[in-house]
VEXDREN-2710 file (C-alpha; in Angstrom, 1 decimal):
% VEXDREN-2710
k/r/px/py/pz
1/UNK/-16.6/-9.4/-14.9
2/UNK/-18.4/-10.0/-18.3
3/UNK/-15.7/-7.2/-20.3
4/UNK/-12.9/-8.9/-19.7
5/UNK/-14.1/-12.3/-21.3
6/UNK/-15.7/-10.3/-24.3
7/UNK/-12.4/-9.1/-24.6
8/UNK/-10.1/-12.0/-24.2
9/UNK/-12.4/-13.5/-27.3
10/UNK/-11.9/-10.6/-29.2
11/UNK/-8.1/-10.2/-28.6
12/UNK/-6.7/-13.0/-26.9
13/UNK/-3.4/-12.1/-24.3
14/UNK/-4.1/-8.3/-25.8
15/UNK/-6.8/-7.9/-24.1
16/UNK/-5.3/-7.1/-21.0
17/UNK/-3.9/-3.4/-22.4
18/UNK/-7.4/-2.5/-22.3
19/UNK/-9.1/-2.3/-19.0
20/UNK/-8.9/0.7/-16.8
21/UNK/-9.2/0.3/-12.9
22/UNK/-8.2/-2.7/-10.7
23/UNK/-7.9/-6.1/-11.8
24/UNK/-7.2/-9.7/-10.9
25/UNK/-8.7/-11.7/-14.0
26/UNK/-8.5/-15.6/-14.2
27/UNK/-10.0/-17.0/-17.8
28/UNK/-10.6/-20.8/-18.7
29/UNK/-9.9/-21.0/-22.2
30/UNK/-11.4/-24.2/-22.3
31/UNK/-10.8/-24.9/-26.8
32/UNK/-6.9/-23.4/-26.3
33/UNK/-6.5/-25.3/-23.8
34/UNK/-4.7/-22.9/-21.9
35/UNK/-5.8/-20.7/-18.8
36/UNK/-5.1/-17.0/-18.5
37/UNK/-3.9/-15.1/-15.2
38/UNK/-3.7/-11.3/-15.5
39/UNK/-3.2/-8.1/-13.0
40/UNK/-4.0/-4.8/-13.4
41/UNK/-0.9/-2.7/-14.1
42/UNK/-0.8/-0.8/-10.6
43/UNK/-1.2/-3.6/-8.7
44/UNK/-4.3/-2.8/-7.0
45/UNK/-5.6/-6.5/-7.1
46/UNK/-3.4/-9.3/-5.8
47/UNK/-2.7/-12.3/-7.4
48/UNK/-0.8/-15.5/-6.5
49/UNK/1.1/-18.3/-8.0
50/UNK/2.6/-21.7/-7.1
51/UNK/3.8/-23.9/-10.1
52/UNK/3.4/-26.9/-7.9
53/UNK/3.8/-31.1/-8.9
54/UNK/0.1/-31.3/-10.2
55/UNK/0.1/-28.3/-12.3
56/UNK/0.1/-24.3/-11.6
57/UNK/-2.3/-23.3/-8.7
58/UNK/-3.5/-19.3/-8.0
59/UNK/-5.2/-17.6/-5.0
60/UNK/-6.0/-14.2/-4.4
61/UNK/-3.8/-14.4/-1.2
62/UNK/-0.8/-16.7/0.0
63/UNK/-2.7/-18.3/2.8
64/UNK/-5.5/-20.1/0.2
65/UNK/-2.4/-22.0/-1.2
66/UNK/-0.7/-22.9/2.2
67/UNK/-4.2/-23.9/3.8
68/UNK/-4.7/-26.3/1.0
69/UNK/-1.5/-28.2/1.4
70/UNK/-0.4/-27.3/-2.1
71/UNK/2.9/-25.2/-0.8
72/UNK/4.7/-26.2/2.7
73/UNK/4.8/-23.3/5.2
74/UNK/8.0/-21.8/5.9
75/UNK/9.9/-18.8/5.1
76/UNK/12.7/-17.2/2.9
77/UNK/15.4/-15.6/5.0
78/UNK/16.1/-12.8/2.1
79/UNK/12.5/-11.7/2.4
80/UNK/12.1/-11.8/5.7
81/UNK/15.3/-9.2/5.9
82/UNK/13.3/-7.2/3.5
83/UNK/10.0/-7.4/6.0
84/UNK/12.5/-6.0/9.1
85/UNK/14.0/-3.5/7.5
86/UNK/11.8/-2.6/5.0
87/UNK/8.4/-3.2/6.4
88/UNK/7.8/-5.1/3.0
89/UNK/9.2/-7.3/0.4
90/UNK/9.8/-6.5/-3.2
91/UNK/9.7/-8.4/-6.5
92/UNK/7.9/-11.7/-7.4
93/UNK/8.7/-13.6/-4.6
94/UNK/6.9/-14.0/-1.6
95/UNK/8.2/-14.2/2.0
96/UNK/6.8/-18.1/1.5
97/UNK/9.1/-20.5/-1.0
98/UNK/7.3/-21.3/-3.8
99/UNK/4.7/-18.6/-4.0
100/UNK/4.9/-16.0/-6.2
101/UNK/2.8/-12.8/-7.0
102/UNK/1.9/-11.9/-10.6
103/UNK/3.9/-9.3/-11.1
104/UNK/1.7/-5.6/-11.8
105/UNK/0.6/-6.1/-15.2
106/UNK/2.0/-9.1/-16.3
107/UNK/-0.4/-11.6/-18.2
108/UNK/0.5/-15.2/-18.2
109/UNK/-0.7/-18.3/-20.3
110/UNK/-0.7/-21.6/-18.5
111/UNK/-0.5/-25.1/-20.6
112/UNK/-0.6/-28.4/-19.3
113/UNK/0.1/-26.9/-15.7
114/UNK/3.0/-24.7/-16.7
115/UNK/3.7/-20.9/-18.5
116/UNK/4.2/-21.0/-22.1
117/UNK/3.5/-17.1/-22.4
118/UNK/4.3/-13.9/-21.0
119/UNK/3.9/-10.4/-21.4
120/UNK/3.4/-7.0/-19.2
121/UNK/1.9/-3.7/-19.1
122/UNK/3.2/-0.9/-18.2
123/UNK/2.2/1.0/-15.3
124/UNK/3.9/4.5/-16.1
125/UNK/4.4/6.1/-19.6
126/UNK/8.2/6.4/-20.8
127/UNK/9.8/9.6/-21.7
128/UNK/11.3/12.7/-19.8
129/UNK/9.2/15.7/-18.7
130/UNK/6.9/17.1/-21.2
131/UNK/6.8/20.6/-22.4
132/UNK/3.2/22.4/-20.7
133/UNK/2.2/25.4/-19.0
134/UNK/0.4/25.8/-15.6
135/UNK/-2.7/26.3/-17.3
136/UNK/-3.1/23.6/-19.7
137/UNK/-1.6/21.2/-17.5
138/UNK/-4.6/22.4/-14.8
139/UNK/-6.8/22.4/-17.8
140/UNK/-5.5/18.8/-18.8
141/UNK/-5.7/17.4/-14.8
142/UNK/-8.8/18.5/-14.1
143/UNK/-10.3/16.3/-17.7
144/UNK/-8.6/13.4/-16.5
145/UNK/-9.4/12.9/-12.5
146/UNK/-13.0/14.1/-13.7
147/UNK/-13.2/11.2/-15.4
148/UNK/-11.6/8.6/-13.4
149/UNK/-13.4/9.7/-10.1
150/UNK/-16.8/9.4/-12.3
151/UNK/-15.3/6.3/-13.4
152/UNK/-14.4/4.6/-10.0
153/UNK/-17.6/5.8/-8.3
154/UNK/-19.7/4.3/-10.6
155/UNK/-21.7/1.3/-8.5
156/UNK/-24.9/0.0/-7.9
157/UNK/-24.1/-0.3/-4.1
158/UNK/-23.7/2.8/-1.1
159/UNK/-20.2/4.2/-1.6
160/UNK/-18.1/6.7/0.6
161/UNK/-14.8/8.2/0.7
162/UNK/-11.7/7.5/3.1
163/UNK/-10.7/11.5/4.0
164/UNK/-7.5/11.7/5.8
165/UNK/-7.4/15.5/5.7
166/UNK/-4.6/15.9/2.8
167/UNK/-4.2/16.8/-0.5
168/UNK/-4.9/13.2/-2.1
169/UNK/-8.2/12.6/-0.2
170/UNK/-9.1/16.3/-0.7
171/UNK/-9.2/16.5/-4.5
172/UNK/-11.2/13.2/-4.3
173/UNK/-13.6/14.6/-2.6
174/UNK/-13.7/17.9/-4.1
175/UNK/-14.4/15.9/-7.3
176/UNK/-17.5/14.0/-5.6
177/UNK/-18.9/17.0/-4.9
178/UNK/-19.3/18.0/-8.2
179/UNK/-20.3/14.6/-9.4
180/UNK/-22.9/13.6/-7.0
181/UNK/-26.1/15.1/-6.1
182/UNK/-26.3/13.6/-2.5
183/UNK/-23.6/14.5/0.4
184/UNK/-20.5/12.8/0.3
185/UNK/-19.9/10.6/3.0
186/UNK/-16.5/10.5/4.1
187/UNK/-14.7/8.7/7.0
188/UNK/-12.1/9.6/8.9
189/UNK/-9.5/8.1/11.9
190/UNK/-7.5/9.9/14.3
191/UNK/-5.9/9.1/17.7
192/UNK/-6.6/10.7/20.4
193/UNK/-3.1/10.8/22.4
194/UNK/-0.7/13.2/23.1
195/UNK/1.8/14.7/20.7
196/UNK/0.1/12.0/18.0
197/UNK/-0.3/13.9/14.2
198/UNK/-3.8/14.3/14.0
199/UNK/-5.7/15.5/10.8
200/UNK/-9.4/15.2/11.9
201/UNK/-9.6/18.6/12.4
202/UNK/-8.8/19.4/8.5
203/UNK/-11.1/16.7/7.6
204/UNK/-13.6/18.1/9.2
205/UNK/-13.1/21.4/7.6
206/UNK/-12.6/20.3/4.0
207/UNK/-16.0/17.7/4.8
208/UNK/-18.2/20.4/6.1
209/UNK/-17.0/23.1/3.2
210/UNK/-17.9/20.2/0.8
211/UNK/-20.8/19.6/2.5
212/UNK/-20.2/16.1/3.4
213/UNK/-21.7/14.0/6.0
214/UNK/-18.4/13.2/7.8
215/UNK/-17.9/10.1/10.6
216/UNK/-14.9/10.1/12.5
217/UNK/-13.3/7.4/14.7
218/UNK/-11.5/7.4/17.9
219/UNK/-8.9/4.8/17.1
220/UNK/-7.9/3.7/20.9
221/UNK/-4.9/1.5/22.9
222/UNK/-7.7/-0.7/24.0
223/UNK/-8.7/-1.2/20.3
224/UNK/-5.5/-1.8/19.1
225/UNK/-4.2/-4.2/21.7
226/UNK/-7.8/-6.3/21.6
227/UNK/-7.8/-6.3/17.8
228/UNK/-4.1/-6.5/16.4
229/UNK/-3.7/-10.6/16.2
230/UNK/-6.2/-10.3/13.7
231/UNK/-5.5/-6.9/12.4
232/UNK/-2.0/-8.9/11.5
233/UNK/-4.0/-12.3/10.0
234/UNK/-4.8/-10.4/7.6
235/UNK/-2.0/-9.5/6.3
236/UNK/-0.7/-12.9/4.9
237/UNK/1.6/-11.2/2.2
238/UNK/3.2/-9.1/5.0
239/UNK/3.7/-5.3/5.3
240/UNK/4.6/-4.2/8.7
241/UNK/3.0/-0.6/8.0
242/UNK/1.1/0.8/10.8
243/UNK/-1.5/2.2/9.1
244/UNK/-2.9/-1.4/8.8
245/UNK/-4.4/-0.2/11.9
246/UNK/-6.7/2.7/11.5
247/UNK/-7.5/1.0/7.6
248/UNK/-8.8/-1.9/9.6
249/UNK/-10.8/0.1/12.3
250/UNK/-12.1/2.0/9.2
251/UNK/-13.2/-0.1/6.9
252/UNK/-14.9/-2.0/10.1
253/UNK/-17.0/0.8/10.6
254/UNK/-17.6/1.9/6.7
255/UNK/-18.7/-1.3/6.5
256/UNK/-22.4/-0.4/8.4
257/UNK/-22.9/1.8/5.8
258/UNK/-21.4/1.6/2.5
259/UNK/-19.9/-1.6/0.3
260/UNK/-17.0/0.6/-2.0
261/UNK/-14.9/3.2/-0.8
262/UNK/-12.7/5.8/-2.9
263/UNK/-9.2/6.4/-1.4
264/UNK/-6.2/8.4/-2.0
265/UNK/-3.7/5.7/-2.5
266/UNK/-1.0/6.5/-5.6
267/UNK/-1.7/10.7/-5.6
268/UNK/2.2/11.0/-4.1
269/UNK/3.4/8.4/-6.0
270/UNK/1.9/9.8/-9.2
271/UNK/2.0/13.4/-8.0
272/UNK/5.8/13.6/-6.5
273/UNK/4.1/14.0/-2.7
274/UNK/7.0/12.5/-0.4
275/UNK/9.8/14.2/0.9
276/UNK/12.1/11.7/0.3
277/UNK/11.5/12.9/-3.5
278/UNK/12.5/16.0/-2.9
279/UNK/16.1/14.5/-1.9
280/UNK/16.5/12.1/-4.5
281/UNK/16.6/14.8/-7.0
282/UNK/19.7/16.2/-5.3
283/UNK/22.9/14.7/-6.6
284/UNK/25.2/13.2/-3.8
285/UNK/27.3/16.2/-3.6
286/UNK/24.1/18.6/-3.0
287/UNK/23.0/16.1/-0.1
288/UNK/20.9/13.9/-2.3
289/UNK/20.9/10.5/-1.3
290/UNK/19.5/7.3/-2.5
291/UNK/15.5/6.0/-1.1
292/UNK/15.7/3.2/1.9
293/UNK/19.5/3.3/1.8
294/UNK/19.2/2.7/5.7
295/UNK/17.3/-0.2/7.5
296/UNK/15.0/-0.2/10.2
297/UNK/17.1/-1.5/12.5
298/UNK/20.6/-0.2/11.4
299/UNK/22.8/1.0/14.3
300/UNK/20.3/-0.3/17.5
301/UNK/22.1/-3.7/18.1
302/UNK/18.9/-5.8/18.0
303/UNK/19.0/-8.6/15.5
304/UNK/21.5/-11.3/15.7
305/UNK/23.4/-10.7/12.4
306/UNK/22.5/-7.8/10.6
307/UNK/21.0/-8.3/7.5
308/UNK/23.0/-8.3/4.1
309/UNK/21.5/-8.6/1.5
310/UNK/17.8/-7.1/2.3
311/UNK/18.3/-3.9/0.1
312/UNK/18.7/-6.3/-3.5
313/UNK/15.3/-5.9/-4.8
314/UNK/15.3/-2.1/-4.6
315/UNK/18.6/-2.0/-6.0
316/UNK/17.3/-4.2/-8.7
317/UNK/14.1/-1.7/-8.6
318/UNK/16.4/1.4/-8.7
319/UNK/17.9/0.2/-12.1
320/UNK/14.9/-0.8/-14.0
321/UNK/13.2/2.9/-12.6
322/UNK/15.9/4.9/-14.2
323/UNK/15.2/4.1/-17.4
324/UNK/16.6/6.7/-20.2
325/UNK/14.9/10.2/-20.6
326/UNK/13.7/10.1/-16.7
327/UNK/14.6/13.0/-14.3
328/UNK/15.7/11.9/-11.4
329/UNK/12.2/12.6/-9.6
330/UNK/10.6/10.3/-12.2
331/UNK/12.9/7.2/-10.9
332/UNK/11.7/7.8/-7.5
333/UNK/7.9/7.7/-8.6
334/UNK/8.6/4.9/-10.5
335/UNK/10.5/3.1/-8.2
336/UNK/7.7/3.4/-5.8
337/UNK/5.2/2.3/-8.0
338/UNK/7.0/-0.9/-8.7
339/UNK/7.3/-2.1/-4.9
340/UNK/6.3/0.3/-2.4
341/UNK/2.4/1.0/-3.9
342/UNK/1.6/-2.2/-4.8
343/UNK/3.6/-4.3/-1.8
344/UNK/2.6/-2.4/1.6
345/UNK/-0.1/0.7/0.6
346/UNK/-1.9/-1.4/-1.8
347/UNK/-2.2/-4.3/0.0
348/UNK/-2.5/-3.2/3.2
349/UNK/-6.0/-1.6/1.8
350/UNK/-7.1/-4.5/-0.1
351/UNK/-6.8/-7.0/2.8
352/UNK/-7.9/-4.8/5.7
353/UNK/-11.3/-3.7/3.7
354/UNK/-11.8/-6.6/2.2
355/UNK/-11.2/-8.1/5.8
356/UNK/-15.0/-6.4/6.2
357/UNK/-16.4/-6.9/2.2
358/UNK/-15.7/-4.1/1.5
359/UNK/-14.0/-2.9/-1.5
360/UNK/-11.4/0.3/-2.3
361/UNK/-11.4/2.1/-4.9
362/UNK/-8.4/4.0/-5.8
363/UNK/-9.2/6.8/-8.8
364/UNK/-5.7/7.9/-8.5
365/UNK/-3.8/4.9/-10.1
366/UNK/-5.8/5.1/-13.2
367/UNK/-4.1/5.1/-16.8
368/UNK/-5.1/8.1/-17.8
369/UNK/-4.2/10.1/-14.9
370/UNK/-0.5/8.3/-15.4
371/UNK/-0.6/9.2/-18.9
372/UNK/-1.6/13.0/-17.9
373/UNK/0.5/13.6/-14.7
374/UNK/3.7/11.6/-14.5
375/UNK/5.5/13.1/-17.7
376/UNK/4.5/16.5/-16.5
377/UNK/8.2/18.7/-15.7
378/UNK/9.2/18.7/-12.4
379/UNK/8.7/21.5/-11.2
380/UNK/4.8/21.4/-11.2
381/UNK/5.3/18.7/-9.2
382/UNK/7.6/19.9/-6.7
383/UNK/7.9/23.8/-6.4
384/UNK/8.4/25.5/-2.8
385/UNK/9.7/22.8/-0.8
386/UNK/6.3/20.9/-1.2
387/UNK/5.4/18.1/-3.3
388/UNK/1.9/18.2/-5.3
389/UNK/2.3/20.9/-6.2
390/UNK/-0.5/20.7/-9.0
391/UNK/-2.8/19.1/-7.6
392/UNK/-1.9/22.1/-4.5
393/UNK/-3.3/24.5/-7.5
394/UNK/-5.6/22.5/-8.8
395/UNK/-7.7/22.4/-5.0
396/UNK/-6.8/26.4/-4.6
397/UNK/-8.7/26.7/-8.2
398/UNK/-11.6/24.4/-7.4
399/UNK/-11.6/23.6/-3.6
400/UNK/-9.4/26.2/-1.9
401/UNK/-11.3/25.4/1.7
402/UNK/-9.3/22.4/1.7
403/UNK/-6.1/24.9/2.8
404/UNK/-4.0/23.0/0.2
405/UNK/-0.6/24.9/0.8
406/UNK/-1.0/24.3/4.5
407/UNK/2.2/22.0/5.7
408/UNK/1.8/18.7/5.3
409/UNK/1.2/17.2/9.1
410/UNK/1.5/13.6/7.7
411/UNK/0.2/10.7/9.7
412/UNK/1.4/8.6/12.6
413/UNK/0.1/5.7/14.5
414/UNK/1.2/6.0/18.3
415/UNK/2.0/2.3/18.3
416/UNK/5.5/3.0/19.5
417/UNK/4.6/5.0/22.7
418/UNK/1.6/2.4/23.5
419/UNK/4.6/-0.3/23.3
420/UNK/6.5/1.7/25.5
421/UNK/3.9/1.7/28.2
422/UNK/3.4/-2.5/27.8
423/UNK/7.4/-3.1/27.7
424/UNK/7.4/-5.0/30.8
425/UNK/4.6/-7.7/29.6
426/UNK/5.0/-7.5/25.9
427/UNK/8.7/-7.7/25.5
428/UNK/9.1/-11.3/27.7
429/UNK/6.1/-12.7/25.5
430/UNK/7.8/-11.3/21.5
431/UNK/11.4/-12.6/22.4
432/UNK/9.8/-16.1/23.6
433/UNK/8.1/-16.5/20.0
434/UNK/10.1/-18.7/17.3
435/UNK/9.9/-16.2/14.7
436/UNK/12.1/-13.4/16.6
437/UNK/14.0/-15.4/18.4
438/UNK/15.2/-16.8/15.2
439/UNK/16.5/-13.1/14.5
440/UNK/16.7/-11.1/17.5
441/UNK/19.3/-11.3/20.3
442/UNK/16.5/-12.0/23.1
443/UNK/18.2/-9.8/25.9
444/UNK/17.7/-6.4/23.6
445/UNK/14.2/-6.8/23.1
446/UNK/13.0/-5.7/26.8
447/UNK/15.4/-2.4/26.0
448/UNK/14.2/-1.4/22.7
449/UNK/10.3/-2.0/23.6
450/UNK/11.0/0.3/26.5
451/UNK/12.5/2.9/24.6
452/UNK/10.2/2.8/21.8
453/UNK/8.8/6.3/22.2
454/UNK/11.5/7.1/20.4
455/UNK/10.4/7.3/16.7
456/UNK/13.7/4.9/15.2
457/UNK/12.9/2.4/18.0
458/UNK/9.8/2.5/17.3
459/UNK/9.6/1.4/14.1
460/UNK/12.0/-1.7/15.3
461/UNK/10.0/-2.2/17.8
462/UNK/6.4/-2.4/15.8
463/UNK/8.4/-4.3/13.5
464/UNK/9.2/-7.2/15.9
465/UNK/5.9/-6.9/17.6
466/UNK/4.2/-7.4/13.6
467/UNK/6.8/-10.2/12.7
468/UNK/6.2/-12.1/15.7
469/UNK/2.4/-11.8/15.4
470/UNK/2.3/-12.6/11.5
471/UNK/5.0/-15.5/12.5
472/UNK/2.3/-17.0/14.8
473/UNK/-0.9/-16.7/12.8
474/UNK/0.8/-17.8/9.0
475/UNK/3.9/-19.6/9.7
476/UNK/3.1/-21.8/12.7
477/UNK/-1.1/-21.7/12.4
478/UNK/-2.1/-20.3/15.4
479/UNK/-5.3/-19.4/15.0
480/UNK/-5.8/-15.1/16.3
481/UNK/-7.5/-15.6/19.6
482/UNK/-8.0/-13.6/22.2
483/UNK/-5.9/-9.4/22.9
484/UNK/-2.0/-9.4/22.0
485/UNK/-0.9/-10.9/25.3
486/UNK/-3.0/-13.8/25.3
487/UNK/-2.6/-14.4/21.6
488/UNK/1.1/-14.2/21.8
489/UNK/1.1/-16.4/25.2
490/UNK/-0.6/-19.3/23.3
491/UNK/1.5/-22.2/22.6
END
């Protein structure tokens, strides 16, 4: 912590362009008199506001101010749209009235309970594509993610890695390797049901070819239904992503062993990994289409009124991305990184490890890696069909056991076909609770949990299931007791 206050002396508001890594800084500038709020420009760290009757209060999550009685409980119906059809909510705003995240990267100053100052860093570098070749741009990557892995492993407690089996997780570890003298320990999560995507198996190649010691976890129905109320509590800024679960069930167990863990977060982001990239650089008339143009729960005749306006913070995003100079792949990264990483895959790892004390690391979202990767052209980005592609080369240069062309499986929590199997008891106990039945026409819910092997009801119907759990626990504070059914009977 000491850095950040030798620098704040040194360079008041400025110094907040300095620090590389994650950050959620709060200084009492006790001569000023002012006090200082700052995030890191990712995003990794949260950080809350409420400008309140006695002066400005901040929290590290939402639920600090509404225990204290400083903001009333309740909810805003735009953000809430977001949560259903989205699975998060974008901007400044909360899905509480009157709380407000500190944007990524913005530094405030507070006087006499109010902001008299503001300013913001920039996540991403500006500018079009760069000209570089293969080689120095390989010569370039591998400087930079040297240097931040060194960098983020750095600690005086045990550390691991989180190793999924992809291309993120496998140039993190590849890069441990050569940094540490002792095995890597890496952990990995899976599913063991039918038809579920599965990538144990190429985490257990890429471990033993690294020669890490390598834990895996069988992530079970049992599990899940015994442990999602307070899976869900912890997710008081909600993001209805599923892989809240096996992060949770994770960190729970990295926690016997290790106090920091190094994850993948930001490489497709950074990188150009999703396939949804690979469309947005079409123009409309070539198929292209625009990111999230369709809600969760378009066409299925679920909610009472379908929502409206729930797409106006990406719209607001999608402007503000395309900034001039940018390829039409760099406004999707950037669009990302400005509500998707830092509103459901960022905190969705900060709250379920630190659930367990223990801390992520993500070397990925590091500015120099930004400064190195994001203006490279497209096309060593995406190439082939796949995304990555440089980091794809960079693992068949340095780590080609990793199998880095192989087709990405991706990753899927089974949630939906588990609901499926439940419909009968679960569906009668999510339409009673006040938080769905405030948006959901209560004779569909039986139909869509029963068909919610299908992968679009699925999603609606984890959504609801999420909503009406998080409903319970931060809106009417319930207190998580006891597996799903009998948390969700509770009155």
């Amino acid at each position: 912590c000491e850095p950040a206050l030798h620098l704040y002396r040194r360079e008041g508001l400025g110094f907040a362009d300095r620090p590389r890594g994650m950050c959620a800084v709060a200084i009492h500038d006790r001569p000023a008199p002012r006090g200082v709020l700052s995030r890191d420009p990712f995003g990794i760290k949260p950080l809350y506001i409420a400008e309140t009757k006695q002066g400005l209060a901040f929290a590290s999550e939402p639920r600090a101010l509404l225990d204290a009685g400083l903001v009333p409980r309740g909810i805003d119906a735009r953000a809430r749209d977001e949560l259903l059809e989205l699975q998060f909510t974008t901007g400044a705003e909360t899905i509480f009235p009157g709380i407000r995240r500190l944007l990524p990267g913005e530094t405030i100053a507070v006087a006499e309970g109010r902001i008299v100052e503001r300013r913001r860093r920039a996540a991403l570098p500006e500018g079009g594509p760069e000209m570089i070749d293969d080689e120095a741009a390989l010569a370039r990557l591998d400087a930079v993610l040297t240097e931040s892995v060194d960098l983020h492993q750095r600690s005086d407690v045990p550390y691991g890695l989180f190793l999924s089996g992809g291309i993120d997780s496998a140039v993190v570890l590849a890069l441990m390797r050569r940094l540490n003298d002792r095995p890597v320990l890496a952990f990995t999560a899976g599913f063991d049901v039918p038809g579920a995507a599965d990538e144990r198996a190429a985490a257990a190649h890429a471990a033993r070819a690294a020669g890490a010691r390598h834990v895996t976890l069988d992530v079970t129905r049992e599990m899940v239904w015994r442990h999602l109320p307070g899976i869900v509590a912890c997710m008081d800024d909600p993001a209805a992503d599923y892989a809240i679960i096996p992060t949770w069930f994770l960190a729970r167990r990295a926690r016997e062993e290790v106090k920091v863990v190094l994850s993948g977060e930001g490489g497709d982001e950074i990188f150009g990994g999703y396939g949804r990239y690979r469309s947005a650089m079409r123009p409309w008339w070539r198929g292209g289409k625009a990111m999230r143009a369709h809600g969760v729960f378009d066409r299925l005749d679920v909610l009472r009124s379908p929502p409206r306006y729930w797409r106006d913070g990406i719209e607001a995003a999608e402007a503000a991305a395309a900034t001039p100079g940018r390829t039409r792949l760099q406004a999707a990264q950037a669009l990302d990184v400005a509500d998707w990483l830092p509103n459901d895959l960022l905190v969705k790892l900060d709250r379920c490890l630190m659930a367990h004390g223990v801390e992520g690391r993500t070397p990925f979202l590091d500015a120099g890696v930004a400064a190195a990767a994001f203006r490279l052209p497209d096309a060593l980005k995406v190439q082939d069909g796949q995304g990555k592609w440089i980091l794809r080369q960079w693992l068949a240069k340095h780590f080609p056991a990793s199998e880095p062309f192989r087709r990405k499986q991706g990753f899927t929590v089974p949630v939906g076909a588990w609901i499926a199997e439940a419909a009968d008891r679960l569906a009668p106990l999510v339409a009673a609770q006040p938080g769905v039945a405030q948006v959901a026409k209560p004779d569909r819910i039986l139909p869509l949990f029963r068909a919610a092997a299908g992968k679009r009801e699925g999603f609606a119907a984890w959504h609801l299931l999420f909503h009406a759990l998080w409903h319970k626990r931060h809106v009417e504070g319930v207190a998580p007791q006891g597996d799903v059914l009998a948390f969700l009977a509770q009155r």
